[in-house]
Biopython code that builds the backbone (N, CA, C, O; Angstrom):
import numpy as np
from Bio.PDB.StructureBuilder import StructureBuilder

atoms = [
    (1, "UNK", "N", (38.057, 13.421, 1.272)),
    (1, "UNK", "CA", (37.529, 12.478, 0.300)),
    (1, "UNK", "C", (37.062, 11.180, 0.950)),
    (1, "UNK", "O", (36.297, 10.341, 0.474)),
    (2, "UNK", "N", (37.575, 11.183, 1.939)),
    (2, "UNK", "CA", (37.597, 9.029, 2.941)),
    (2, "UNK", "C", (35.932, 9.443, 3.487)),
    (2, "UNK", "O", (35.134, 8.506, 3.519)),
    (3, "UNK", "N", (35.543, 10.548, 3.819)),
    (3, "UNK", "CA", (33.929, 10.959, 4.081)),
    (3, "UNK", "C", (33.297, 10.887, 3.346)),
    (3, "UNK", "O", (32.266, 10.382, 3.790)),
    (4, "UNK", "N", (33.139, 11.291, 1.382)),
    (4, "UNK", "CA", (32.930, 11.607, 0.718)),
    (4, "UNK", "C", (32.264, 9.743, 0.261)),
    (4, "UNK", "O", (31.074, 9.426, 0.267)),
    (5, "UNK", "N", (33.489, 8.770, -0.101)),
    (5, "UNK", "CA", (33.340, 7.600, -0.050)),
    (5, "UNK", "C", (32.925, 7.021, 0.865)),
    (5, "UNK", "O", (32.334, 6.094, 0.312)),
    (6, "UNK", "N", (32.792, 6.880, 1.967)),
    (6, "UNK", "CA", (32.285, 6.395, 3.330)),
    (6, "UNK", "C", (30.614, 7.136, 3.067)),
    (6, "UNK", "O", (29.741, 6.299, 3.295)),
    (7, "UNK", "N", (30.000, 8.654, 2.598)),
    (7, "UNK", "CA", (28.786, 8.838, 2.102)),
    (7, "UNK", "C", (28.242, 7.969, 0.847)),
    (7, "UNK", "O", (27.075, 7.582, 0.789)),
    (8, "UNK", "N", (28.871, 7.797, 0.199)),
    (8, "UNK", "CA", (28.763, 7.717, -0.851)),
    (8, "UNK", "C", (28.129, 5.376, -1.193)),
    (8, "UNK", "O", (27.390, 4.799, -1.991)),
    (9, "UNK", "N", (29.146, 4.883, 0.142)),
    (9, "UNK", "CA", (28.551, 3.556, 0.564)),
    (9, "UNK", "C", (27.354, 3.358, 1.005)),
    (9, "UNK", "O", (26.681, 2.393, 0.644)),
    (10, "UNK", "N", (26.757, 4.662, 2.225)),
    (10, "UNK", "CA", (25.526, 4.849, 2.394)),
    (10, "UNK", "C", (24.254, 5.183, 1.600)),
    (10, "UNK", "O", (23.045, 5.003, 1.751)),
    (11, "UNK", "N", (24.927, 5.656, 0.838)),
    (11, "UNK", "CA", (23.686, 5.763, -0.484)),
    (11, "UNK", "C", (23.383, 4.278, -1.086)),
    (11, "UNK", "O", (22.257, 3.806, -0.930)),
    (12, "UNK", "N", (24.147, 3.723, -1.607)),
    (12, "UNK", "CA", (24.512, 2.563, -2.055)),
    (12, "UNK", "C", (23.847, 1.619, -1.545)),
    (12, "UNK", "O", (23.062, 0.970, -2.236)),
    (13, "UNK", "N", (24.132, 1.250, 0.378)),
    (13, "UNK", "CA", (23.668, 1.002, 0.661)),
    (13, "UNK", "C", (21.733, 0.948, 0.830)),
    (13, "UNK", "O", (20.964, 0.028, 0.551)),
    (14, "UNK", "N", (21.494, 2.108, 1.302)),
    (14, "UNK", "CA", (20.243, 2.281, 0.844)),
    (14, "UNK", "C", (19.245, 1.932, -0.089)),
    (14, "UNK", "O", (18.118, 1.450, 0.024)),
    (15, "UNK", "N", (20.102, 2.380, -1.259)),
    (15, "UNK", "CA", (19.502, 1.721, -2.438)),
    (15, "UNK", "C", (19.237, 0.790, -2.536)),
    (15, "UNK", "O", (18.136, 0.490, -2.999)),
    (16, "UNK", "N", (20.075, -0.053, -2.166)),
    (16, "UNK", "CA", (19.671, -1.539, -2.441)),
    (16, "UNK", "C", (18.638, -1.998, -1.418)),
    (16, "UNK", "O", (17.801, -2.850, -1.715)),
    (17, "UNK", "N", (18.706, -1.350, -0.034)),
    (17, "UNK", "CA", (17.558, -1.439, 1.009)),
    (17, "UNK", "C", (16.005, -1.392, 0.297)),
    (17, "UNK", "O", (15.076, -2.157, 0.555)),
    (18, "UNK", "N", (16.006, -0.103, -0.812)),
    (18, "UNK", "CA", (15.202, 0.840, -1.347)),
    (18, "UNK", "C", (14.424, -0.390, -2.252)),
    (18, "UNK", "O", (13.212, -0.547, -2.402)),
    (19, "UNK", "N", (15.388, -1.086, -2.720)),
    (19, "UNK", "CA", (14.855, -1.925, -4.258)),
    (19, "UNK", "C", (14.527, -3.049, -3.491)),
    (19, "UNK", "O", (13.544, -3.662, -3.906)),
    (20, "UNK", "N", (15.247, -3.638, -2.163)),
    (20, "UNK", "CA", (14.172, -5.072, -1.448)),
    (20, "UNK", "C", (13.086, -4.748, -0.578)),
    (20, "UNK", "O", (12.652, -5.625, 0.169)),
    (21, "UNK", "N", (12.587, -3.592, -0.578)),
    (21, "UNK", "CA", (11.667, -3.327, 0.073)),
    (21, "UNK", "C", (10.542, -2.859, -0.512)),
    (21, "UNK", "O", (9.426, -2.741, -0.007)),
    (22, "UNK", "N", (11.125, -2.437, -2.290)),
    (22, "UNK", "CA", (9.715, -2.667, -2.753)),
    (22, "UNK", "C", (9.429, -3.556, -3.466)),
    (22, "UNK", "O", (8.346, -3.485, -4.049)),
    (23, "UNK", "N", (10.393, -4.846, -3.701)),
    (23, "UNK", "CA", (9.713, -5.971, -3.981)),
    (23, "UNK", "C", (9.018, -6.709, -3.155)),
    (23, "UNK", "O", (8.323, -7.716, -3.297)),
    (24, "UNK", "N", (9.358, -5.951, -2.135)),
    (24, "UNK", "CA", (8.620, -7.014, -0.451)),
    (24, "UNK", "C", (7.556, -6.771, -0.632)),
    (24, "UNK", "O", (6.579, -7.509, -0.505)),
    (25, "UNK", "N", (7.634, -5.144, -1.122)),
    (25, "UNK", "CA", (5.441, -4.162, -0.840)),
    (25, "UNK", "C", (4.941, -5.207, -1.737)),
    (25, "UNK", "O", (3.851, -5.677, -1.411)),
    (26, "UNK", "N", (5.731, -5.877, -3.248)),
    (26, "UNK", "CA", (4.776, -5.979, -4.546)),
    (26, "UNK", "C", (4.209, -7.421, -4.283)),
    (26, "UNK", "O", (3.300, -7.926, -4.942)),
    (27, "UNK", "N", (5.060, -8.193, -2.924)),
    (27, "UNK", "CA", (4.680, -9.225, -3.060)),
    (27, "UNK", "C", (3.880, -9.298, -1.881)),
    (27, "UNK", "O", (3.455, -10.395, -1.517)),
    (28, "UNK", "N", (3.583, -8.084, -1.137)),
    (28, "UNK", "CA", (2.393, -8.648, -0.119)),
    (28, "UNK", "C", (1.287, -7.696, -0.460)),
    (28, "UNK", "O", (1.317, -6.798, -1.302)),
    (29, "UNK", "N", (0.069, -8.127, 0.524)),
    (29, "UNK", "CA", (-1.272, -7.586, 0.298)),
    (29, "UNK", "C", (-2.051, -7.271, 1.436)),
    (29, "UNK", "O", (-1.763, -7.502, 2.610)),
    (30, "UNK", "N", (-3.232, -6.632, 0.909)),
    (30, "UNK", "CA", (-4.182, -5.855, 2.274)),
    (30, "UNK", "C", (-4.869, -6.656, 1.669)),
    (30, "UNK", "O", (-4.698, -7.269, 0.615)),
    (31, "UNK", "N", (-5.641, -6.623, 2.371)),
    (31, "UNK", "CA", (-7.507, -6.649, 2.474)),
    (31, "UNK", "C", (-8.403, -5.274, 2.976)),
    (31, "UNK", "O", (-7.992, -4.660, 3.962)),
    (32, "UNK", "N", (-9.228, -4.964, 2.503)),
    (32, "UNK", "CA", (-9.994, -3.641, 2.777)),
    (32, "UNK", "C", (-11.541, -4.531, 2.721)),
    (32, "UNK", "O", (-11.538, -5.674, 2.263)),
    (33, "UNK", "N", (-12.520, -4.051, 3.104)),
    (33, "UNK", "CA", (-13.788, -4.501, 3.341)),
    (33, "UNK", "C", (-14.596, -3.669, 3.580)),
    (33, "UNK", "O", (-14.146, -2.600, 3.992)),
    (34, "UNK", "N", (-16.015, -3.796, 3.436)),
    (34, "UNK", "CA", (-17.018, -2.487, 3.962)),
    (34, "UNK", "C", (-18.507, -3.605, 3.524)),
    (34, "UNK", "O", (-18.517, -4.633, 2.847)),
    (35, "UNK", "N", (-19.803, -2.783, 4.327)),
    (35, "UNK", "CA", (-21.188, -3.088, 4.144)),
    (35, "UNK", "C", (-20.498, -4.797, 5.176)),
    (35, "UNK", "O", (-20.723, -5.875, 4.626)),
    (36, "UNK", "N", (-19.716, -4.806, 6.603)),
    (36, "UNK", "CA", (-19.937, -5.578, 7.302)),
    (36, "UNK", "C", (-19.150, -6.615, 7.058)),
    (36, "UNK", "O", (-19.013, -7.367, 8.023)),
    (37, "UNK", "N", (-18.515, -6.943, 5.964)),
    (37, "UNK", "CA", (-17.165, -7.732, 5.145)),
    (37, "UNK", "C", (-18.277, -8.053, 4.299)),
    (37, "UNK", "O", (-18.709, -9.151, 4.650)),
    (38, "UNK", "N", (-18.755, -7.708, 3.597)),
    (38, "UNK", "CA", (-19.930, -8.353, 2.598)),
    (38, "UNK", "C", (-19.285, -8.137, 1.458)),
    (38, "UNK", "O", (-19.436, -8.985, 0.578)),
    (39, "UNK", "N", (-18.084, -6.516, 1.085)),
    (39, "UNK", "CA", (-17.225, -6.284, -0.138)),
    (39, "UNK", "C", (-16.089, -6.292, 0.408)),
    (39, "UNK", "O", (-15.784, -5.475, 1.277)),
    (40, "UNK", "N", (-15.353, -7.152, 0.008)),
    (40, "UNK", "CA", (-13.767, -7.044, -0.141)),
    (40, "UNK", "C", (-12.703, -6.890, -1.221)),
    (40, "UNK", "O", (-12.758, -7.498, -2.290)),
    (41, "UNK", "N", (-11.834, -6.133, -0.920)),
    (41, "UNK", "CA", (-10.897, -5.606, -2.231)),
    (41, "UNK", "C", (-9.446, -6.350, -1.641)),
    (41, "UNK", "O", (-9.157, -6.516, -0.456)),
    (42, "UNK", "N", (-8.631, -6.742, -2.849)),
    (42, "UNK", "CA", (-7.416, -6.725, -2.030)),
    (42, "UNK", "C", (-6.479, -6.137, -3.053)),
    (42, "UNK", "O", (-6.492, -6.135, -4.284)),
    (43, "UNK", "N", (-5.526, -5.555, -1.996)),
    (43, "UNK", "CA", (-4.549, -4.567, -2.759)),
    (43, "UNK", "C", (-3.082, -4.844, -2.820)),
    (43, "UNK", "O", (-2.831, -5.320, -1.713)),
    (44, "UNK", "N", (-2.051, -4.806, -3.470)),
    (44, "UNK", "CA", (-0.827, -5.157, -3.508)),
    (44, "UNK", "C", (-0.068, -4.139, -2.086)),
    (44, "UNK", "O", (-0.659, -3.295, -1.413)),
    (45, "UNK", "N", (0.928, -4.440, -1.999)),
    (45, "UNK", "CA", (1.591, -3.208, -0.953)),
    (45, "UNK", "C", (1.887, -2.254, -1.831)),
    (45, "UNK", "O", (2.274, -1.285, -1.178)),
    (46, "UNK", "N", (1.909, -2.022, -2.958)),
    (46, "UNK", "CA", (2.103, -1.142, -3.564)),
    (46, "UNK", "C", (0.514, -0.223, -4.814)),
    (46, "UNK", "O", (0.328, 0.467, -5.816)),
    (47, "UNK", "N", (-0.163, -0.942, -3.714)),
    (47, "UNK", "CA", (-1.948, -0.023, -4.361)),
    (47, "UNK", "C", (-2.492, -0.800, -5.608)),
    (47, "UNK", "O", (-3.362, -0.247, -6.282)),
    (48, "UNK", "N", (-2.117, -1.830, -5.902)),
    (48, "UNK", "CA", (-2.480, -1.979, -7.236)),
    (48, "UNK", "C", (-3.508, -3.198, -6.807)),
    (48, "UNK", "O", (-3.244, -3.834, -5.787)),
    (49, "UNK", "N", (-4.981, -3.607, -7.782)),
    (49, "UNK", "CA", (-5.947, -3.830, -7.424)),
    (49, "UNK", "C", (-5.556, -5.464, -7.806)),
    (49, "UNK", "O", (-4.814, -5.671, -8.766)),
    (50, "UNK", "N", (-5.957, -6.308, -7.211)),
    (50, "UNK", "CA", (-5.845, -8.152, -7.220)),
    (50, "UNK", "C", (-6.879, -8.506, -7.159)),
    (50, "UNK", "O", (-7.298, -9.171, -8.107)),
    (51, "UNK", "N", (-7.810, -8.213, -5.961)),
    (51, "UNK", "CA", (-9.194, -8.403, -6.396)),
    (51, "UNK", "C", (-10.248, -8.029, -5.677)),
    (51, "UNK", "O", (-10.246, -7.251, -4.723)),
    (52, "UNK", "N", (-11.403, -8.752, -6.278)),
    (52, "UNK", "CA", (-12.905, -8.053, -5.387)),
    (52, "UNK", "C", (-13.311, -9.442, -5.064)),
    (52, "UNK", "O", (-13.026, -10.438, -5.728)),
    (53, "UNK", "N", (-14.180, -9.390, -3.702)),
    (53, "UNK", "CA", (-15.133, -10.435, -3.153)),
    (53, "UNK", "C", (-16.619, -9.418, -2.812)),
    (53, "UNK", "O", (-16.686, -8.333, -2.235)),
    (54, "UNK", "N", (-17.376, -10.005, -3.237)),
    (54, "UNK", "CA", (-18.914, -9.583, -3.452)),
    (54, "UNK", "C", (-19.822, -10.544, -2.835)),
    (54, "UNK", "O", (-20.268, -11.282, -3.713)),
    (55, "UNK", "N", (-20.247, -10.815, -1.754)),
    (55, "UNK", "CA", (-21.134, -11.446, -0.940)),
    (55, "UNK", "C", (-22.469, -10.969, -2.180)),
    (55, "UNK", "O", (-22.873, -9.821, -2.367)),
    (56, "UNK", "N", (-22.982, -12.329, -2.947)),
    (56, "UNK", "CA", (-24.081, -12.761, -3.164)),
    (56, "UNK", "C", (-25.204, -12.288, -3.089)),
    (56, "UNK", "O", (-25.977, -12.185, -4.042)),
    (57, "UNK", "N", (-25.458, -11.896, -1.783)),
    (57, "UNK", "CA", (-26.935, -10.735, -1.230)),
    (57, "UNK", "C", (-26.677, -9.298, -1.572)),
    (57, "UNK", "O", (-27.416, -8.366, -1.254)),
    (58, "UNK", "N", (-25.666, -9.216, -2.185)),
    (58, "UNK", "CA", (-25.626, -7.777, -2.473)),
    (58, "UNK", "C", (-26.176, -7.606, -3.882)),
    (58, "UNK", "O", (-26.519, -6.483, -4.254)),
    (59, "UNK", "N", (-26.253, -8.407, -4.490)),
    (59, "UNK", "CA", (-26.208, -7.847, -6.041)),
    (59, "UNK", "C", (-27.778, -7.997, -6.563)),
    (59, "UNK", "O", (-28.406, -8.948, -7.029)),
    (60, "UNK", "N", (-28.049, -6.895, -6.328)),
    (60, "UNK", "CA", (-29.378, -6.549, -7.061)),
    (60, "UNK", "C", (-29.568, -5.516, -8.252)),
    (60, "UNK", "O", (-29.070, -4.396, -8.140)),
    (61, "UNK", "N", (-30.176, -5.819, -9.229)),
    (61, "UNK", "CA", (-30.079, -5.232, -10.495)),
    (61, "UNK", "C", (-30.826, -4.179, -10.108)),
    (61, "UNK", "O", (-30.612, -3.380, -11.019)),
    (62, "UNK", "N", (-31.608, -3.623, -9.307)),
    (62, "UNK", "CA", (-32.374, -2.403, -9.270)),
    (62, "UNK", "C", (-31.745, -1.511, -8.072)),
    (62, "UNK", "O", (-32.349, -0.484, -7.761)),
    (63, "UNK", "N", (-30.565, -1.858, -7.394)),
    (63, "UNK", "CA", (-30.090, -0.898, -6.660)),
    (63, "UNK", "C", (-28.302, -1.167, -6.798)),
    (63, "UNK", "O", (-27.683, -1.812, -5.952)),
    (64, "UNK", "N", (-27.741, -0.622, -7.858)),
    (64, "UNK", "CA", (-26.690, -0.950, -8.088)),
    (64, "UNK", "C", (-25.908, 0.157, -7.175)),
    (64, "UNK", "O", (-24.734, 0.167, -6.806)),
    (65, "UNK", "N", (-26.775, 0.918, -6.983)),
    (65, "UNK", "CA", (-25.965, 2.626, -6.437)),
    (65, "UNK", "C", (-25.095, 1.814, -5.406)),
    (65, "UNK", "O", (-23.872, 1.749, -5.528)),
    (66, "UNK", "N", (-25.863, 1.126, -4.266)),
    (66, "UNK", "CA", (-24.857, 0.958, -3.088)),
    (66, "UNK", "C", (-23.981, -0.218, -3.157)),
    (66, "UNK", "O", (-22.999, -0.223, -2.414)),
    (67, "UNK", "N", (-24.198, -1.261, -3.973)),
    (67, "UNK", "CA", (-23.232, -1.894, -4.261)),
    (67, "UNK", "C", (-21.766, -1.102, -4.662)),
    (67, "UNK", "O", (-20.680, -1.173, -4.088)),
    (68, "UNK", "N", (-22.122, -0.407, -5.742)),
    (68, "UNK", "CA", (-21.056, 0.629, -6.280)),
    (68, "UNK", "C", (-20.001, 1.640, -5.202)),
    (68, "UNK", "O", (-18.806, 1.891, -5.355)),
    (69, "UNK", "N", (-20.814, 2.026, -4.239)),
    (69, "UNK", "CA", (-20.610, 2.499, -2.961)),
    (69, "UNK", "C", (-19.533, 1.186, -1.741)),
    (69, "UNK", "O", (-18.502, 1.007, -1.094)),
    (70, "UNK", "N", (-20.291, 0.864, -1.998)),
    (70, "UNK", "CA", (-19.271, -0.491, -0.600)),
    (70, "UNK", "C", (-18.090, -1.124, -1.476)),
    (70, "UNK", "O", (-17.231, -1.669, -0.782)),
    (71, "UNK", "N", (-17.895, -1.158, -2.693)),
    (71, "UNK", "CA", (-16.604, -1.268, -3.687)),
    (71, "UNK", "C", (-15.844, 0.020, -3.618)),
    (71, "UNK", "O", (-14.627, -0.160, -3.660)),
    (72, "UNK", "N", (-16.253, 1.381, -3.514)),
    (72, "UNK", "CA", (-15.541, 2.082, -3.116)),
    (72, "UNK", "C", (-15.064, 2.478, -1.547)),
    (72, "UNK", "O", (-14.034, 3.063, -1.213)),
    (73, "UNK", "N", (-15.780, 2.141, -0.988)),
    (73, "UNK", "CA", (-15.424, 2.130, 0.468)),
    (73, "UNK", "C", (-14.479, 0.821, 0.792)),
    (73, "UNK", "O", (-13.794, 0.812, 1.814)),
    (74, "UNK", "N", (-14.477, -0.080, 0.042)),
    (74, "UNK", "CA", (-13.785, -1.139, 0.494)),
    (74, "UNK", "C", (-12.341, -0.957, 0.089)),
    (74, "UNK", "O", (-11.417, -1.317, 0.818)),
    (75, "UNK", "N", (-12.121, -0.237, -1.404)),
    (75, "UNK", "CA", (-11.081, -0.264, -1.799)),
    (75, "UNK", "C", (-10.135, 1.343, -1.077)),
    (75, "UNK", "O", (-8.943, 1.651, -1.039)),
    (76, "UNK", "N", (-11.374, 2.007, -0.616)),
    (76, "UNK", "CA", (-9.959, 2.788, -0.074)),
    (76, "UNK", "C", (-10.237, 2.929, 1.831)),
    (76, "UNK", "O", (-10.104, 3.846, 2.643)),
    (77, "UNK", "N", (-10.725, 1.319, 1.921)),
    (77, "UNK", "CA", (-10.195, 0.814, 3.486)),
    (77, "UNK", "C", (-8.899, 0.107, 2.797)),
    (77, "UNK", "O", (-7.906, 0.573, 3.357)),
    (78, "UNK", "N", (-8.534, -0.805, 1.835)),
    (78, "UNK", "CA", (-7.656, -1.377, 1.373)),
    (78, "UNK", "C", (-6.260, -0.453, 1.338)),
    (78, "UNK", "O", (-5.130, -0.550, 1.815)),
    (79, "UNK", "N", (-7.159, 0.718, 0.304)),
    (79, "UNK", "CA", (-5.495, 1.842, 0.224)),
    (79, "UNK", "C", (-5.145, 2.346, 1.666)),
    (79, "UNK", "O", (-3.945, 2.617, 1.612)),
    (80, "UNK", "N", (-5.436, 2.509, 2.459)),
    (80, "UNK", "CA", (-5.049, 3.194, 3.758)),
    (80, "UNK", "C", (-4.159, 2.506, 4.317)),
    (80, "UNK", "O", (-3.088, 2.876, 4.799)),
    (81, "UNK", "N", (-4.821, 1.010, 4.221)),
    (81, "UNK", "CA", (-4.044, -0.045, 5.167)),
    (81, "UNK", "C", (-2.634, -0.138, 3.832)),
    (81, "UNK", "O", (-1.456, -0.225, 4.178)),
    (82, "UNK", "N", (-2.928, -0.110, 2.831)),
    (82, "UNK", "CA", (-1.647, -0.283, 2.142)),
    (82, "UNK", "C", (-0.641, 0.440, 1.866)),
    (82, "UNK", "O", (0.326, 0.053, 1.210)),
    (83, "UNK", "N", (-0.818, 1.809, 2.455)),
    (83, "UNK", "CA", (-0.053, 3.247, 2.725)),
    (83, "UNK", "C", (0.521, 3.150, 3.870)),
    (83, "UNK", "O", (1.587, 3.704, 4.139)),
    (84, "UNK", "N", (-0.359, 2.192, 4.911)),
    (84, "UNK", "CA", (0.272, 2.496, 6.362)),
    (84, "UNK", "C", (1.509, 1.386, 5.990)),
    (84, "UNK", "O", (2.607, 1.805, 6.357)),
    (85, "UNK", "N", (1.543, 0.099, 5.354)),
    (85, "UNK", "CA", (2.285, -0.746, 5.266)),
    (85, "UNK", "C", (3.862, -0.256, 4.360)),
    (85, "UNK", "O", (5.022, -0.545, 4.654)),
    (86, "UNK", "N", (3.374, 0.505, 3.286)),
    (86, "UNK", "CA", (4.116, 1.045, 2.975)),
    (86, "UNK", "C", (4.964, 1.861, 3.482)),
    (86, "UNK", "O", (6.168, 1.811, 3.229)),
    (87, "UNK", "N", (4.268, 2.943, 4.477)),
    (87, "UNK", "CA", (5.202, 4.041, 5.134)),
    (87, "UNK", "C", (5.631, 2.824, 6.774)),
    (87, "UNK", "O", (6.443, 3.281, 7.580)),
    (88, "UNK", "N", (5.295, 2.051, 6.927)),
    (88, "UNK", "CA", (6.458, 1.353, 7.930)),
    (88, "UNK", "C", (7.712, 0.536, 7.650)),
    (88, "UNK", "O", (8.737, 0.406, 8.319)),
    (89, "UNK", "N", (7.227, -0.151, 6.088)),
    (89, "UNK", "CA", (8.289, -0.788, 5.529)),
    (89, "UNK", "C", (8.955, 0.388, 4.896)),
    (89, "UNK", "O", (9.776, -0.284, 4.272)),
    (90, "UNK", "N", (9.170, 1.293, 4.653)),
    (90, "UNK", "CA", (10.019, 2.668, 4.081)),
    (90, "UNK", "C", (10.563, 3.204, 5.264)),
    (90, "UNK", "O", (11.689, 3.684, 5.139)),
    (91, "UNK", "N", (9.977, 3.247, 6.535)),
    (91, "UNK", "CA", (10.475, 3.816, 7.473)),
    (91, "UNK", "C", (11.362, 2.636, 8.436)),
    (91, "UNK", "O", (11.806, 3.082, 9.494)),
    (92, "UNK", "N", (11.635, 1.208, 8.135)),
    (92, "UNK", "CA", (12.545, 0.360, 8.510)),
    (92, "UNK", "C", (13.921, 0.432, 7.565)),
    (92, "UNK", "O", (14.986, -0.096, 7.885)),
    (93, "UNK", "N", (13.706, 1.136, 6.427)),
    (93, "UNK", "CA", (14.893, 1.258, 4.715)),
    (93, "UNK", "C", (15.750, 2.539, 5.627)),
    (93, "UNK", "O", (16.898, 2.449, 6.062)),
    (94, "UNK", "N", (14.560, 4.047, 5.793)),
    (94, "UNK", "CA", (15.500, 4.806, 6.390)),
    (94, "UNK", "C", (16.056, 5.359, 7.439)),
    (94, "UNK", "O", (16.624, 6.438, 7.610)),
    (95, "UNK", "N", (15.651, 3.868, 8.573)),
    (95, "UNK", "CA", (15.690, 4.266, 10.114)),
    (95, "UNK", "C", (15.258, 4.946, 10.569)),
    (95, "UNK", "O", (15.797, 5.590, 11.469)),
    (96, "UNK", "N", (13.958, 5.144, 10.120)),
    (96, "UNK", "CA", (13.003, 6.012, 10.855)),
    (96, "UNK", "C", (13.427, 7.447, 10.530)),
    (96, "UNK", "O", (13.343, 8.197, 11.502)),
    (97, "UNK", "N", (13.864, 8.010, 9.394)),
    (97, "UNK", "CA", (13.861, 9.127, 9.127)),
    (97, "UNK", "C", (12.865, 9.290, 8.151)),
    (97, "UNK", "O", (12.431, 8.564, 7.256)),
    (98, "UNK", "N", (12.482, 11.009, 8.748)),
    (98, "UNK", "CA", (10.787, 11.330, 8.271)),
    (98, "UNK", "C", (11.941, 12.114, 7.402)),
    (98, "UNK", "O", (13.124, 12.412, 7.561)),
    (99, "UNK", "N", (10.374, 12.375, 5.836)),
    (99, "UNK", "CA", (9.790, 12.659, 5.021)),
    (99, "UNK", "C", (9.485, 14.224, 4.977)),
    (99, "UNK", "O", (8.839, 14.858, 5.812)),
    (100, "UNK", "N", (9.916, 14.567, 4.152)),
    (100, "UNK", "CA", (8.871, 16.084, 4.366)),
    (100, "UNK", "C", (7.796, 15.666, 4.153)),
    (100, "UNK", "O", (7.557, 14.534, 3.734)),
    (101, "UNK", "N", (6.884, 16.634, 4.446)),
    (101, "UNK", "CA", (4.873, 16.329, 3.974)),
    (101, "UNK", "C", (5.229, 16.591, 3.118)),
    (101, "UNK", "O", (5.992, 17.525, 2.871)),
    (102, "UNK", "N", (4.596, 15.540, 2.155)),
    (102, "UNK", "CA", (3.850, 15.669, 0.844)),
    (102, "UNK", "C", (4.738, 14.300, 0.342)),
    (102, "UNK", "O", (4.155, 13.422, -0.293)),
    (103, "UNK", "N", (6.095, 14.185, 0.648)),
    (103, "UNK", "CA", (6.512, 13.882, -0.186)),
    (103, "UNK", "C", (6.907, 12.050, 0.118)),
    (103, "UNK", "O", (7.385, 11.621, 1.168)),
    (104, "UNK", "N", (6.574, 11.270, -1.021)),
    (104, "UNK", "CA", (6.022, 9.853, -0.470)),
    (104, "UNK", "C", (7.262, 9.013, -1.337)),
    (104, "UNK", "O", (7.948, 9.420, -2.274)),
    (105, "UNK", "N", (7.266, 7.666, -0.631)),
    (105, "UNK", "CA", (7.991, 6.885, -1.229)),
    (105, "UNK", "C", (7.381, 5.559, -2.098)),
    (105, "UNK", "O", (6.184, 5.597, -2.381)),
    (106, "UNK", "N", (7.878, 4.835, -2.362)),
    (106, "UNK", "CA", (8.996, 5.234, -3.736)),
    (106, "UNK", "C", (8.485, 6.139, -4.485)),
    (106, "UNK", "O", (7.350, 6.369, -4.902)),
    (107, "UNK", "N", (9.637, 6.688, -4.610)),
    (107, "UNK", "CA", (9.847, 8.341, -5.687)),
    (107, "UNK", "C", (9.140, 7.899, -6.964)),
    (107, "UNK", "O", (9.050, 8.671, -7.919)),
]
sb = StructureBuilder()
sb.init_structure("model")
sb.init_model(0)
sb.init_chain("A")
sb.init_seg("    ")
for serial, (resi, resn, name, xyz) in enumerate(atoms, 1):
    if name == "N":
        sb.init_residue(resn, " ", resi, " ")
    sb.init_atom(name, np.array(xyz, "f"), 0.0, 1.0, " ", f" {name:<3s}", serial, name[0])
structure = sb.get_structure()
């Protein structure tokens, strides 16, 4: 049972690792960019959208296609960088213990 409780602190522990590390993600941010930094997105550590920057020379009413295009390229240069931030701050919670594929944190 003294193993059982001695596991059972480690969970505990964790958890609480688990819950300051994703208030850490919610309170920091990426930047993602594309078309040269002309669109910028910024993203929470936890993916969620804060905002857009739109360089001026882009916005033309008769070619909206690629504007539309460099907002999506910008925002998932943003998610990548905010996945990588995520899986290093998750991988400092469980000492560097991997993940099966597929399966992502927070649950």
């Amino acid at each position: 049972m003294k193993n059982l409780g001695n596991m059972m602190k480690q969970a505990q522990a964790m958890q609480a690792k688990m819950a300051e590390a994703q208030a850490k993600l919610e309170q920091m941010t990426v930047e993602g960019a594309s078309g040269g930094g002309m669109v910028k997105v910024v993203l929470s550590g936890k993916g969620e959208m804060k905002g857009v920057t739109i360089d001026p020379a882009l916005i033309d009413p008769d070619d909206a296609e690629v504007l539309e295009d460099l907002i999506v390229a910008a925002h998932n240069d943003a998610k990548a960088k905010s996945e990588e931030m995520m899986a290093e701050e998750m991988k400092a919670v469980t000492g560097g213990l991997q993940l099966p594929p597929g399966m992502k944190m927070p649950f």
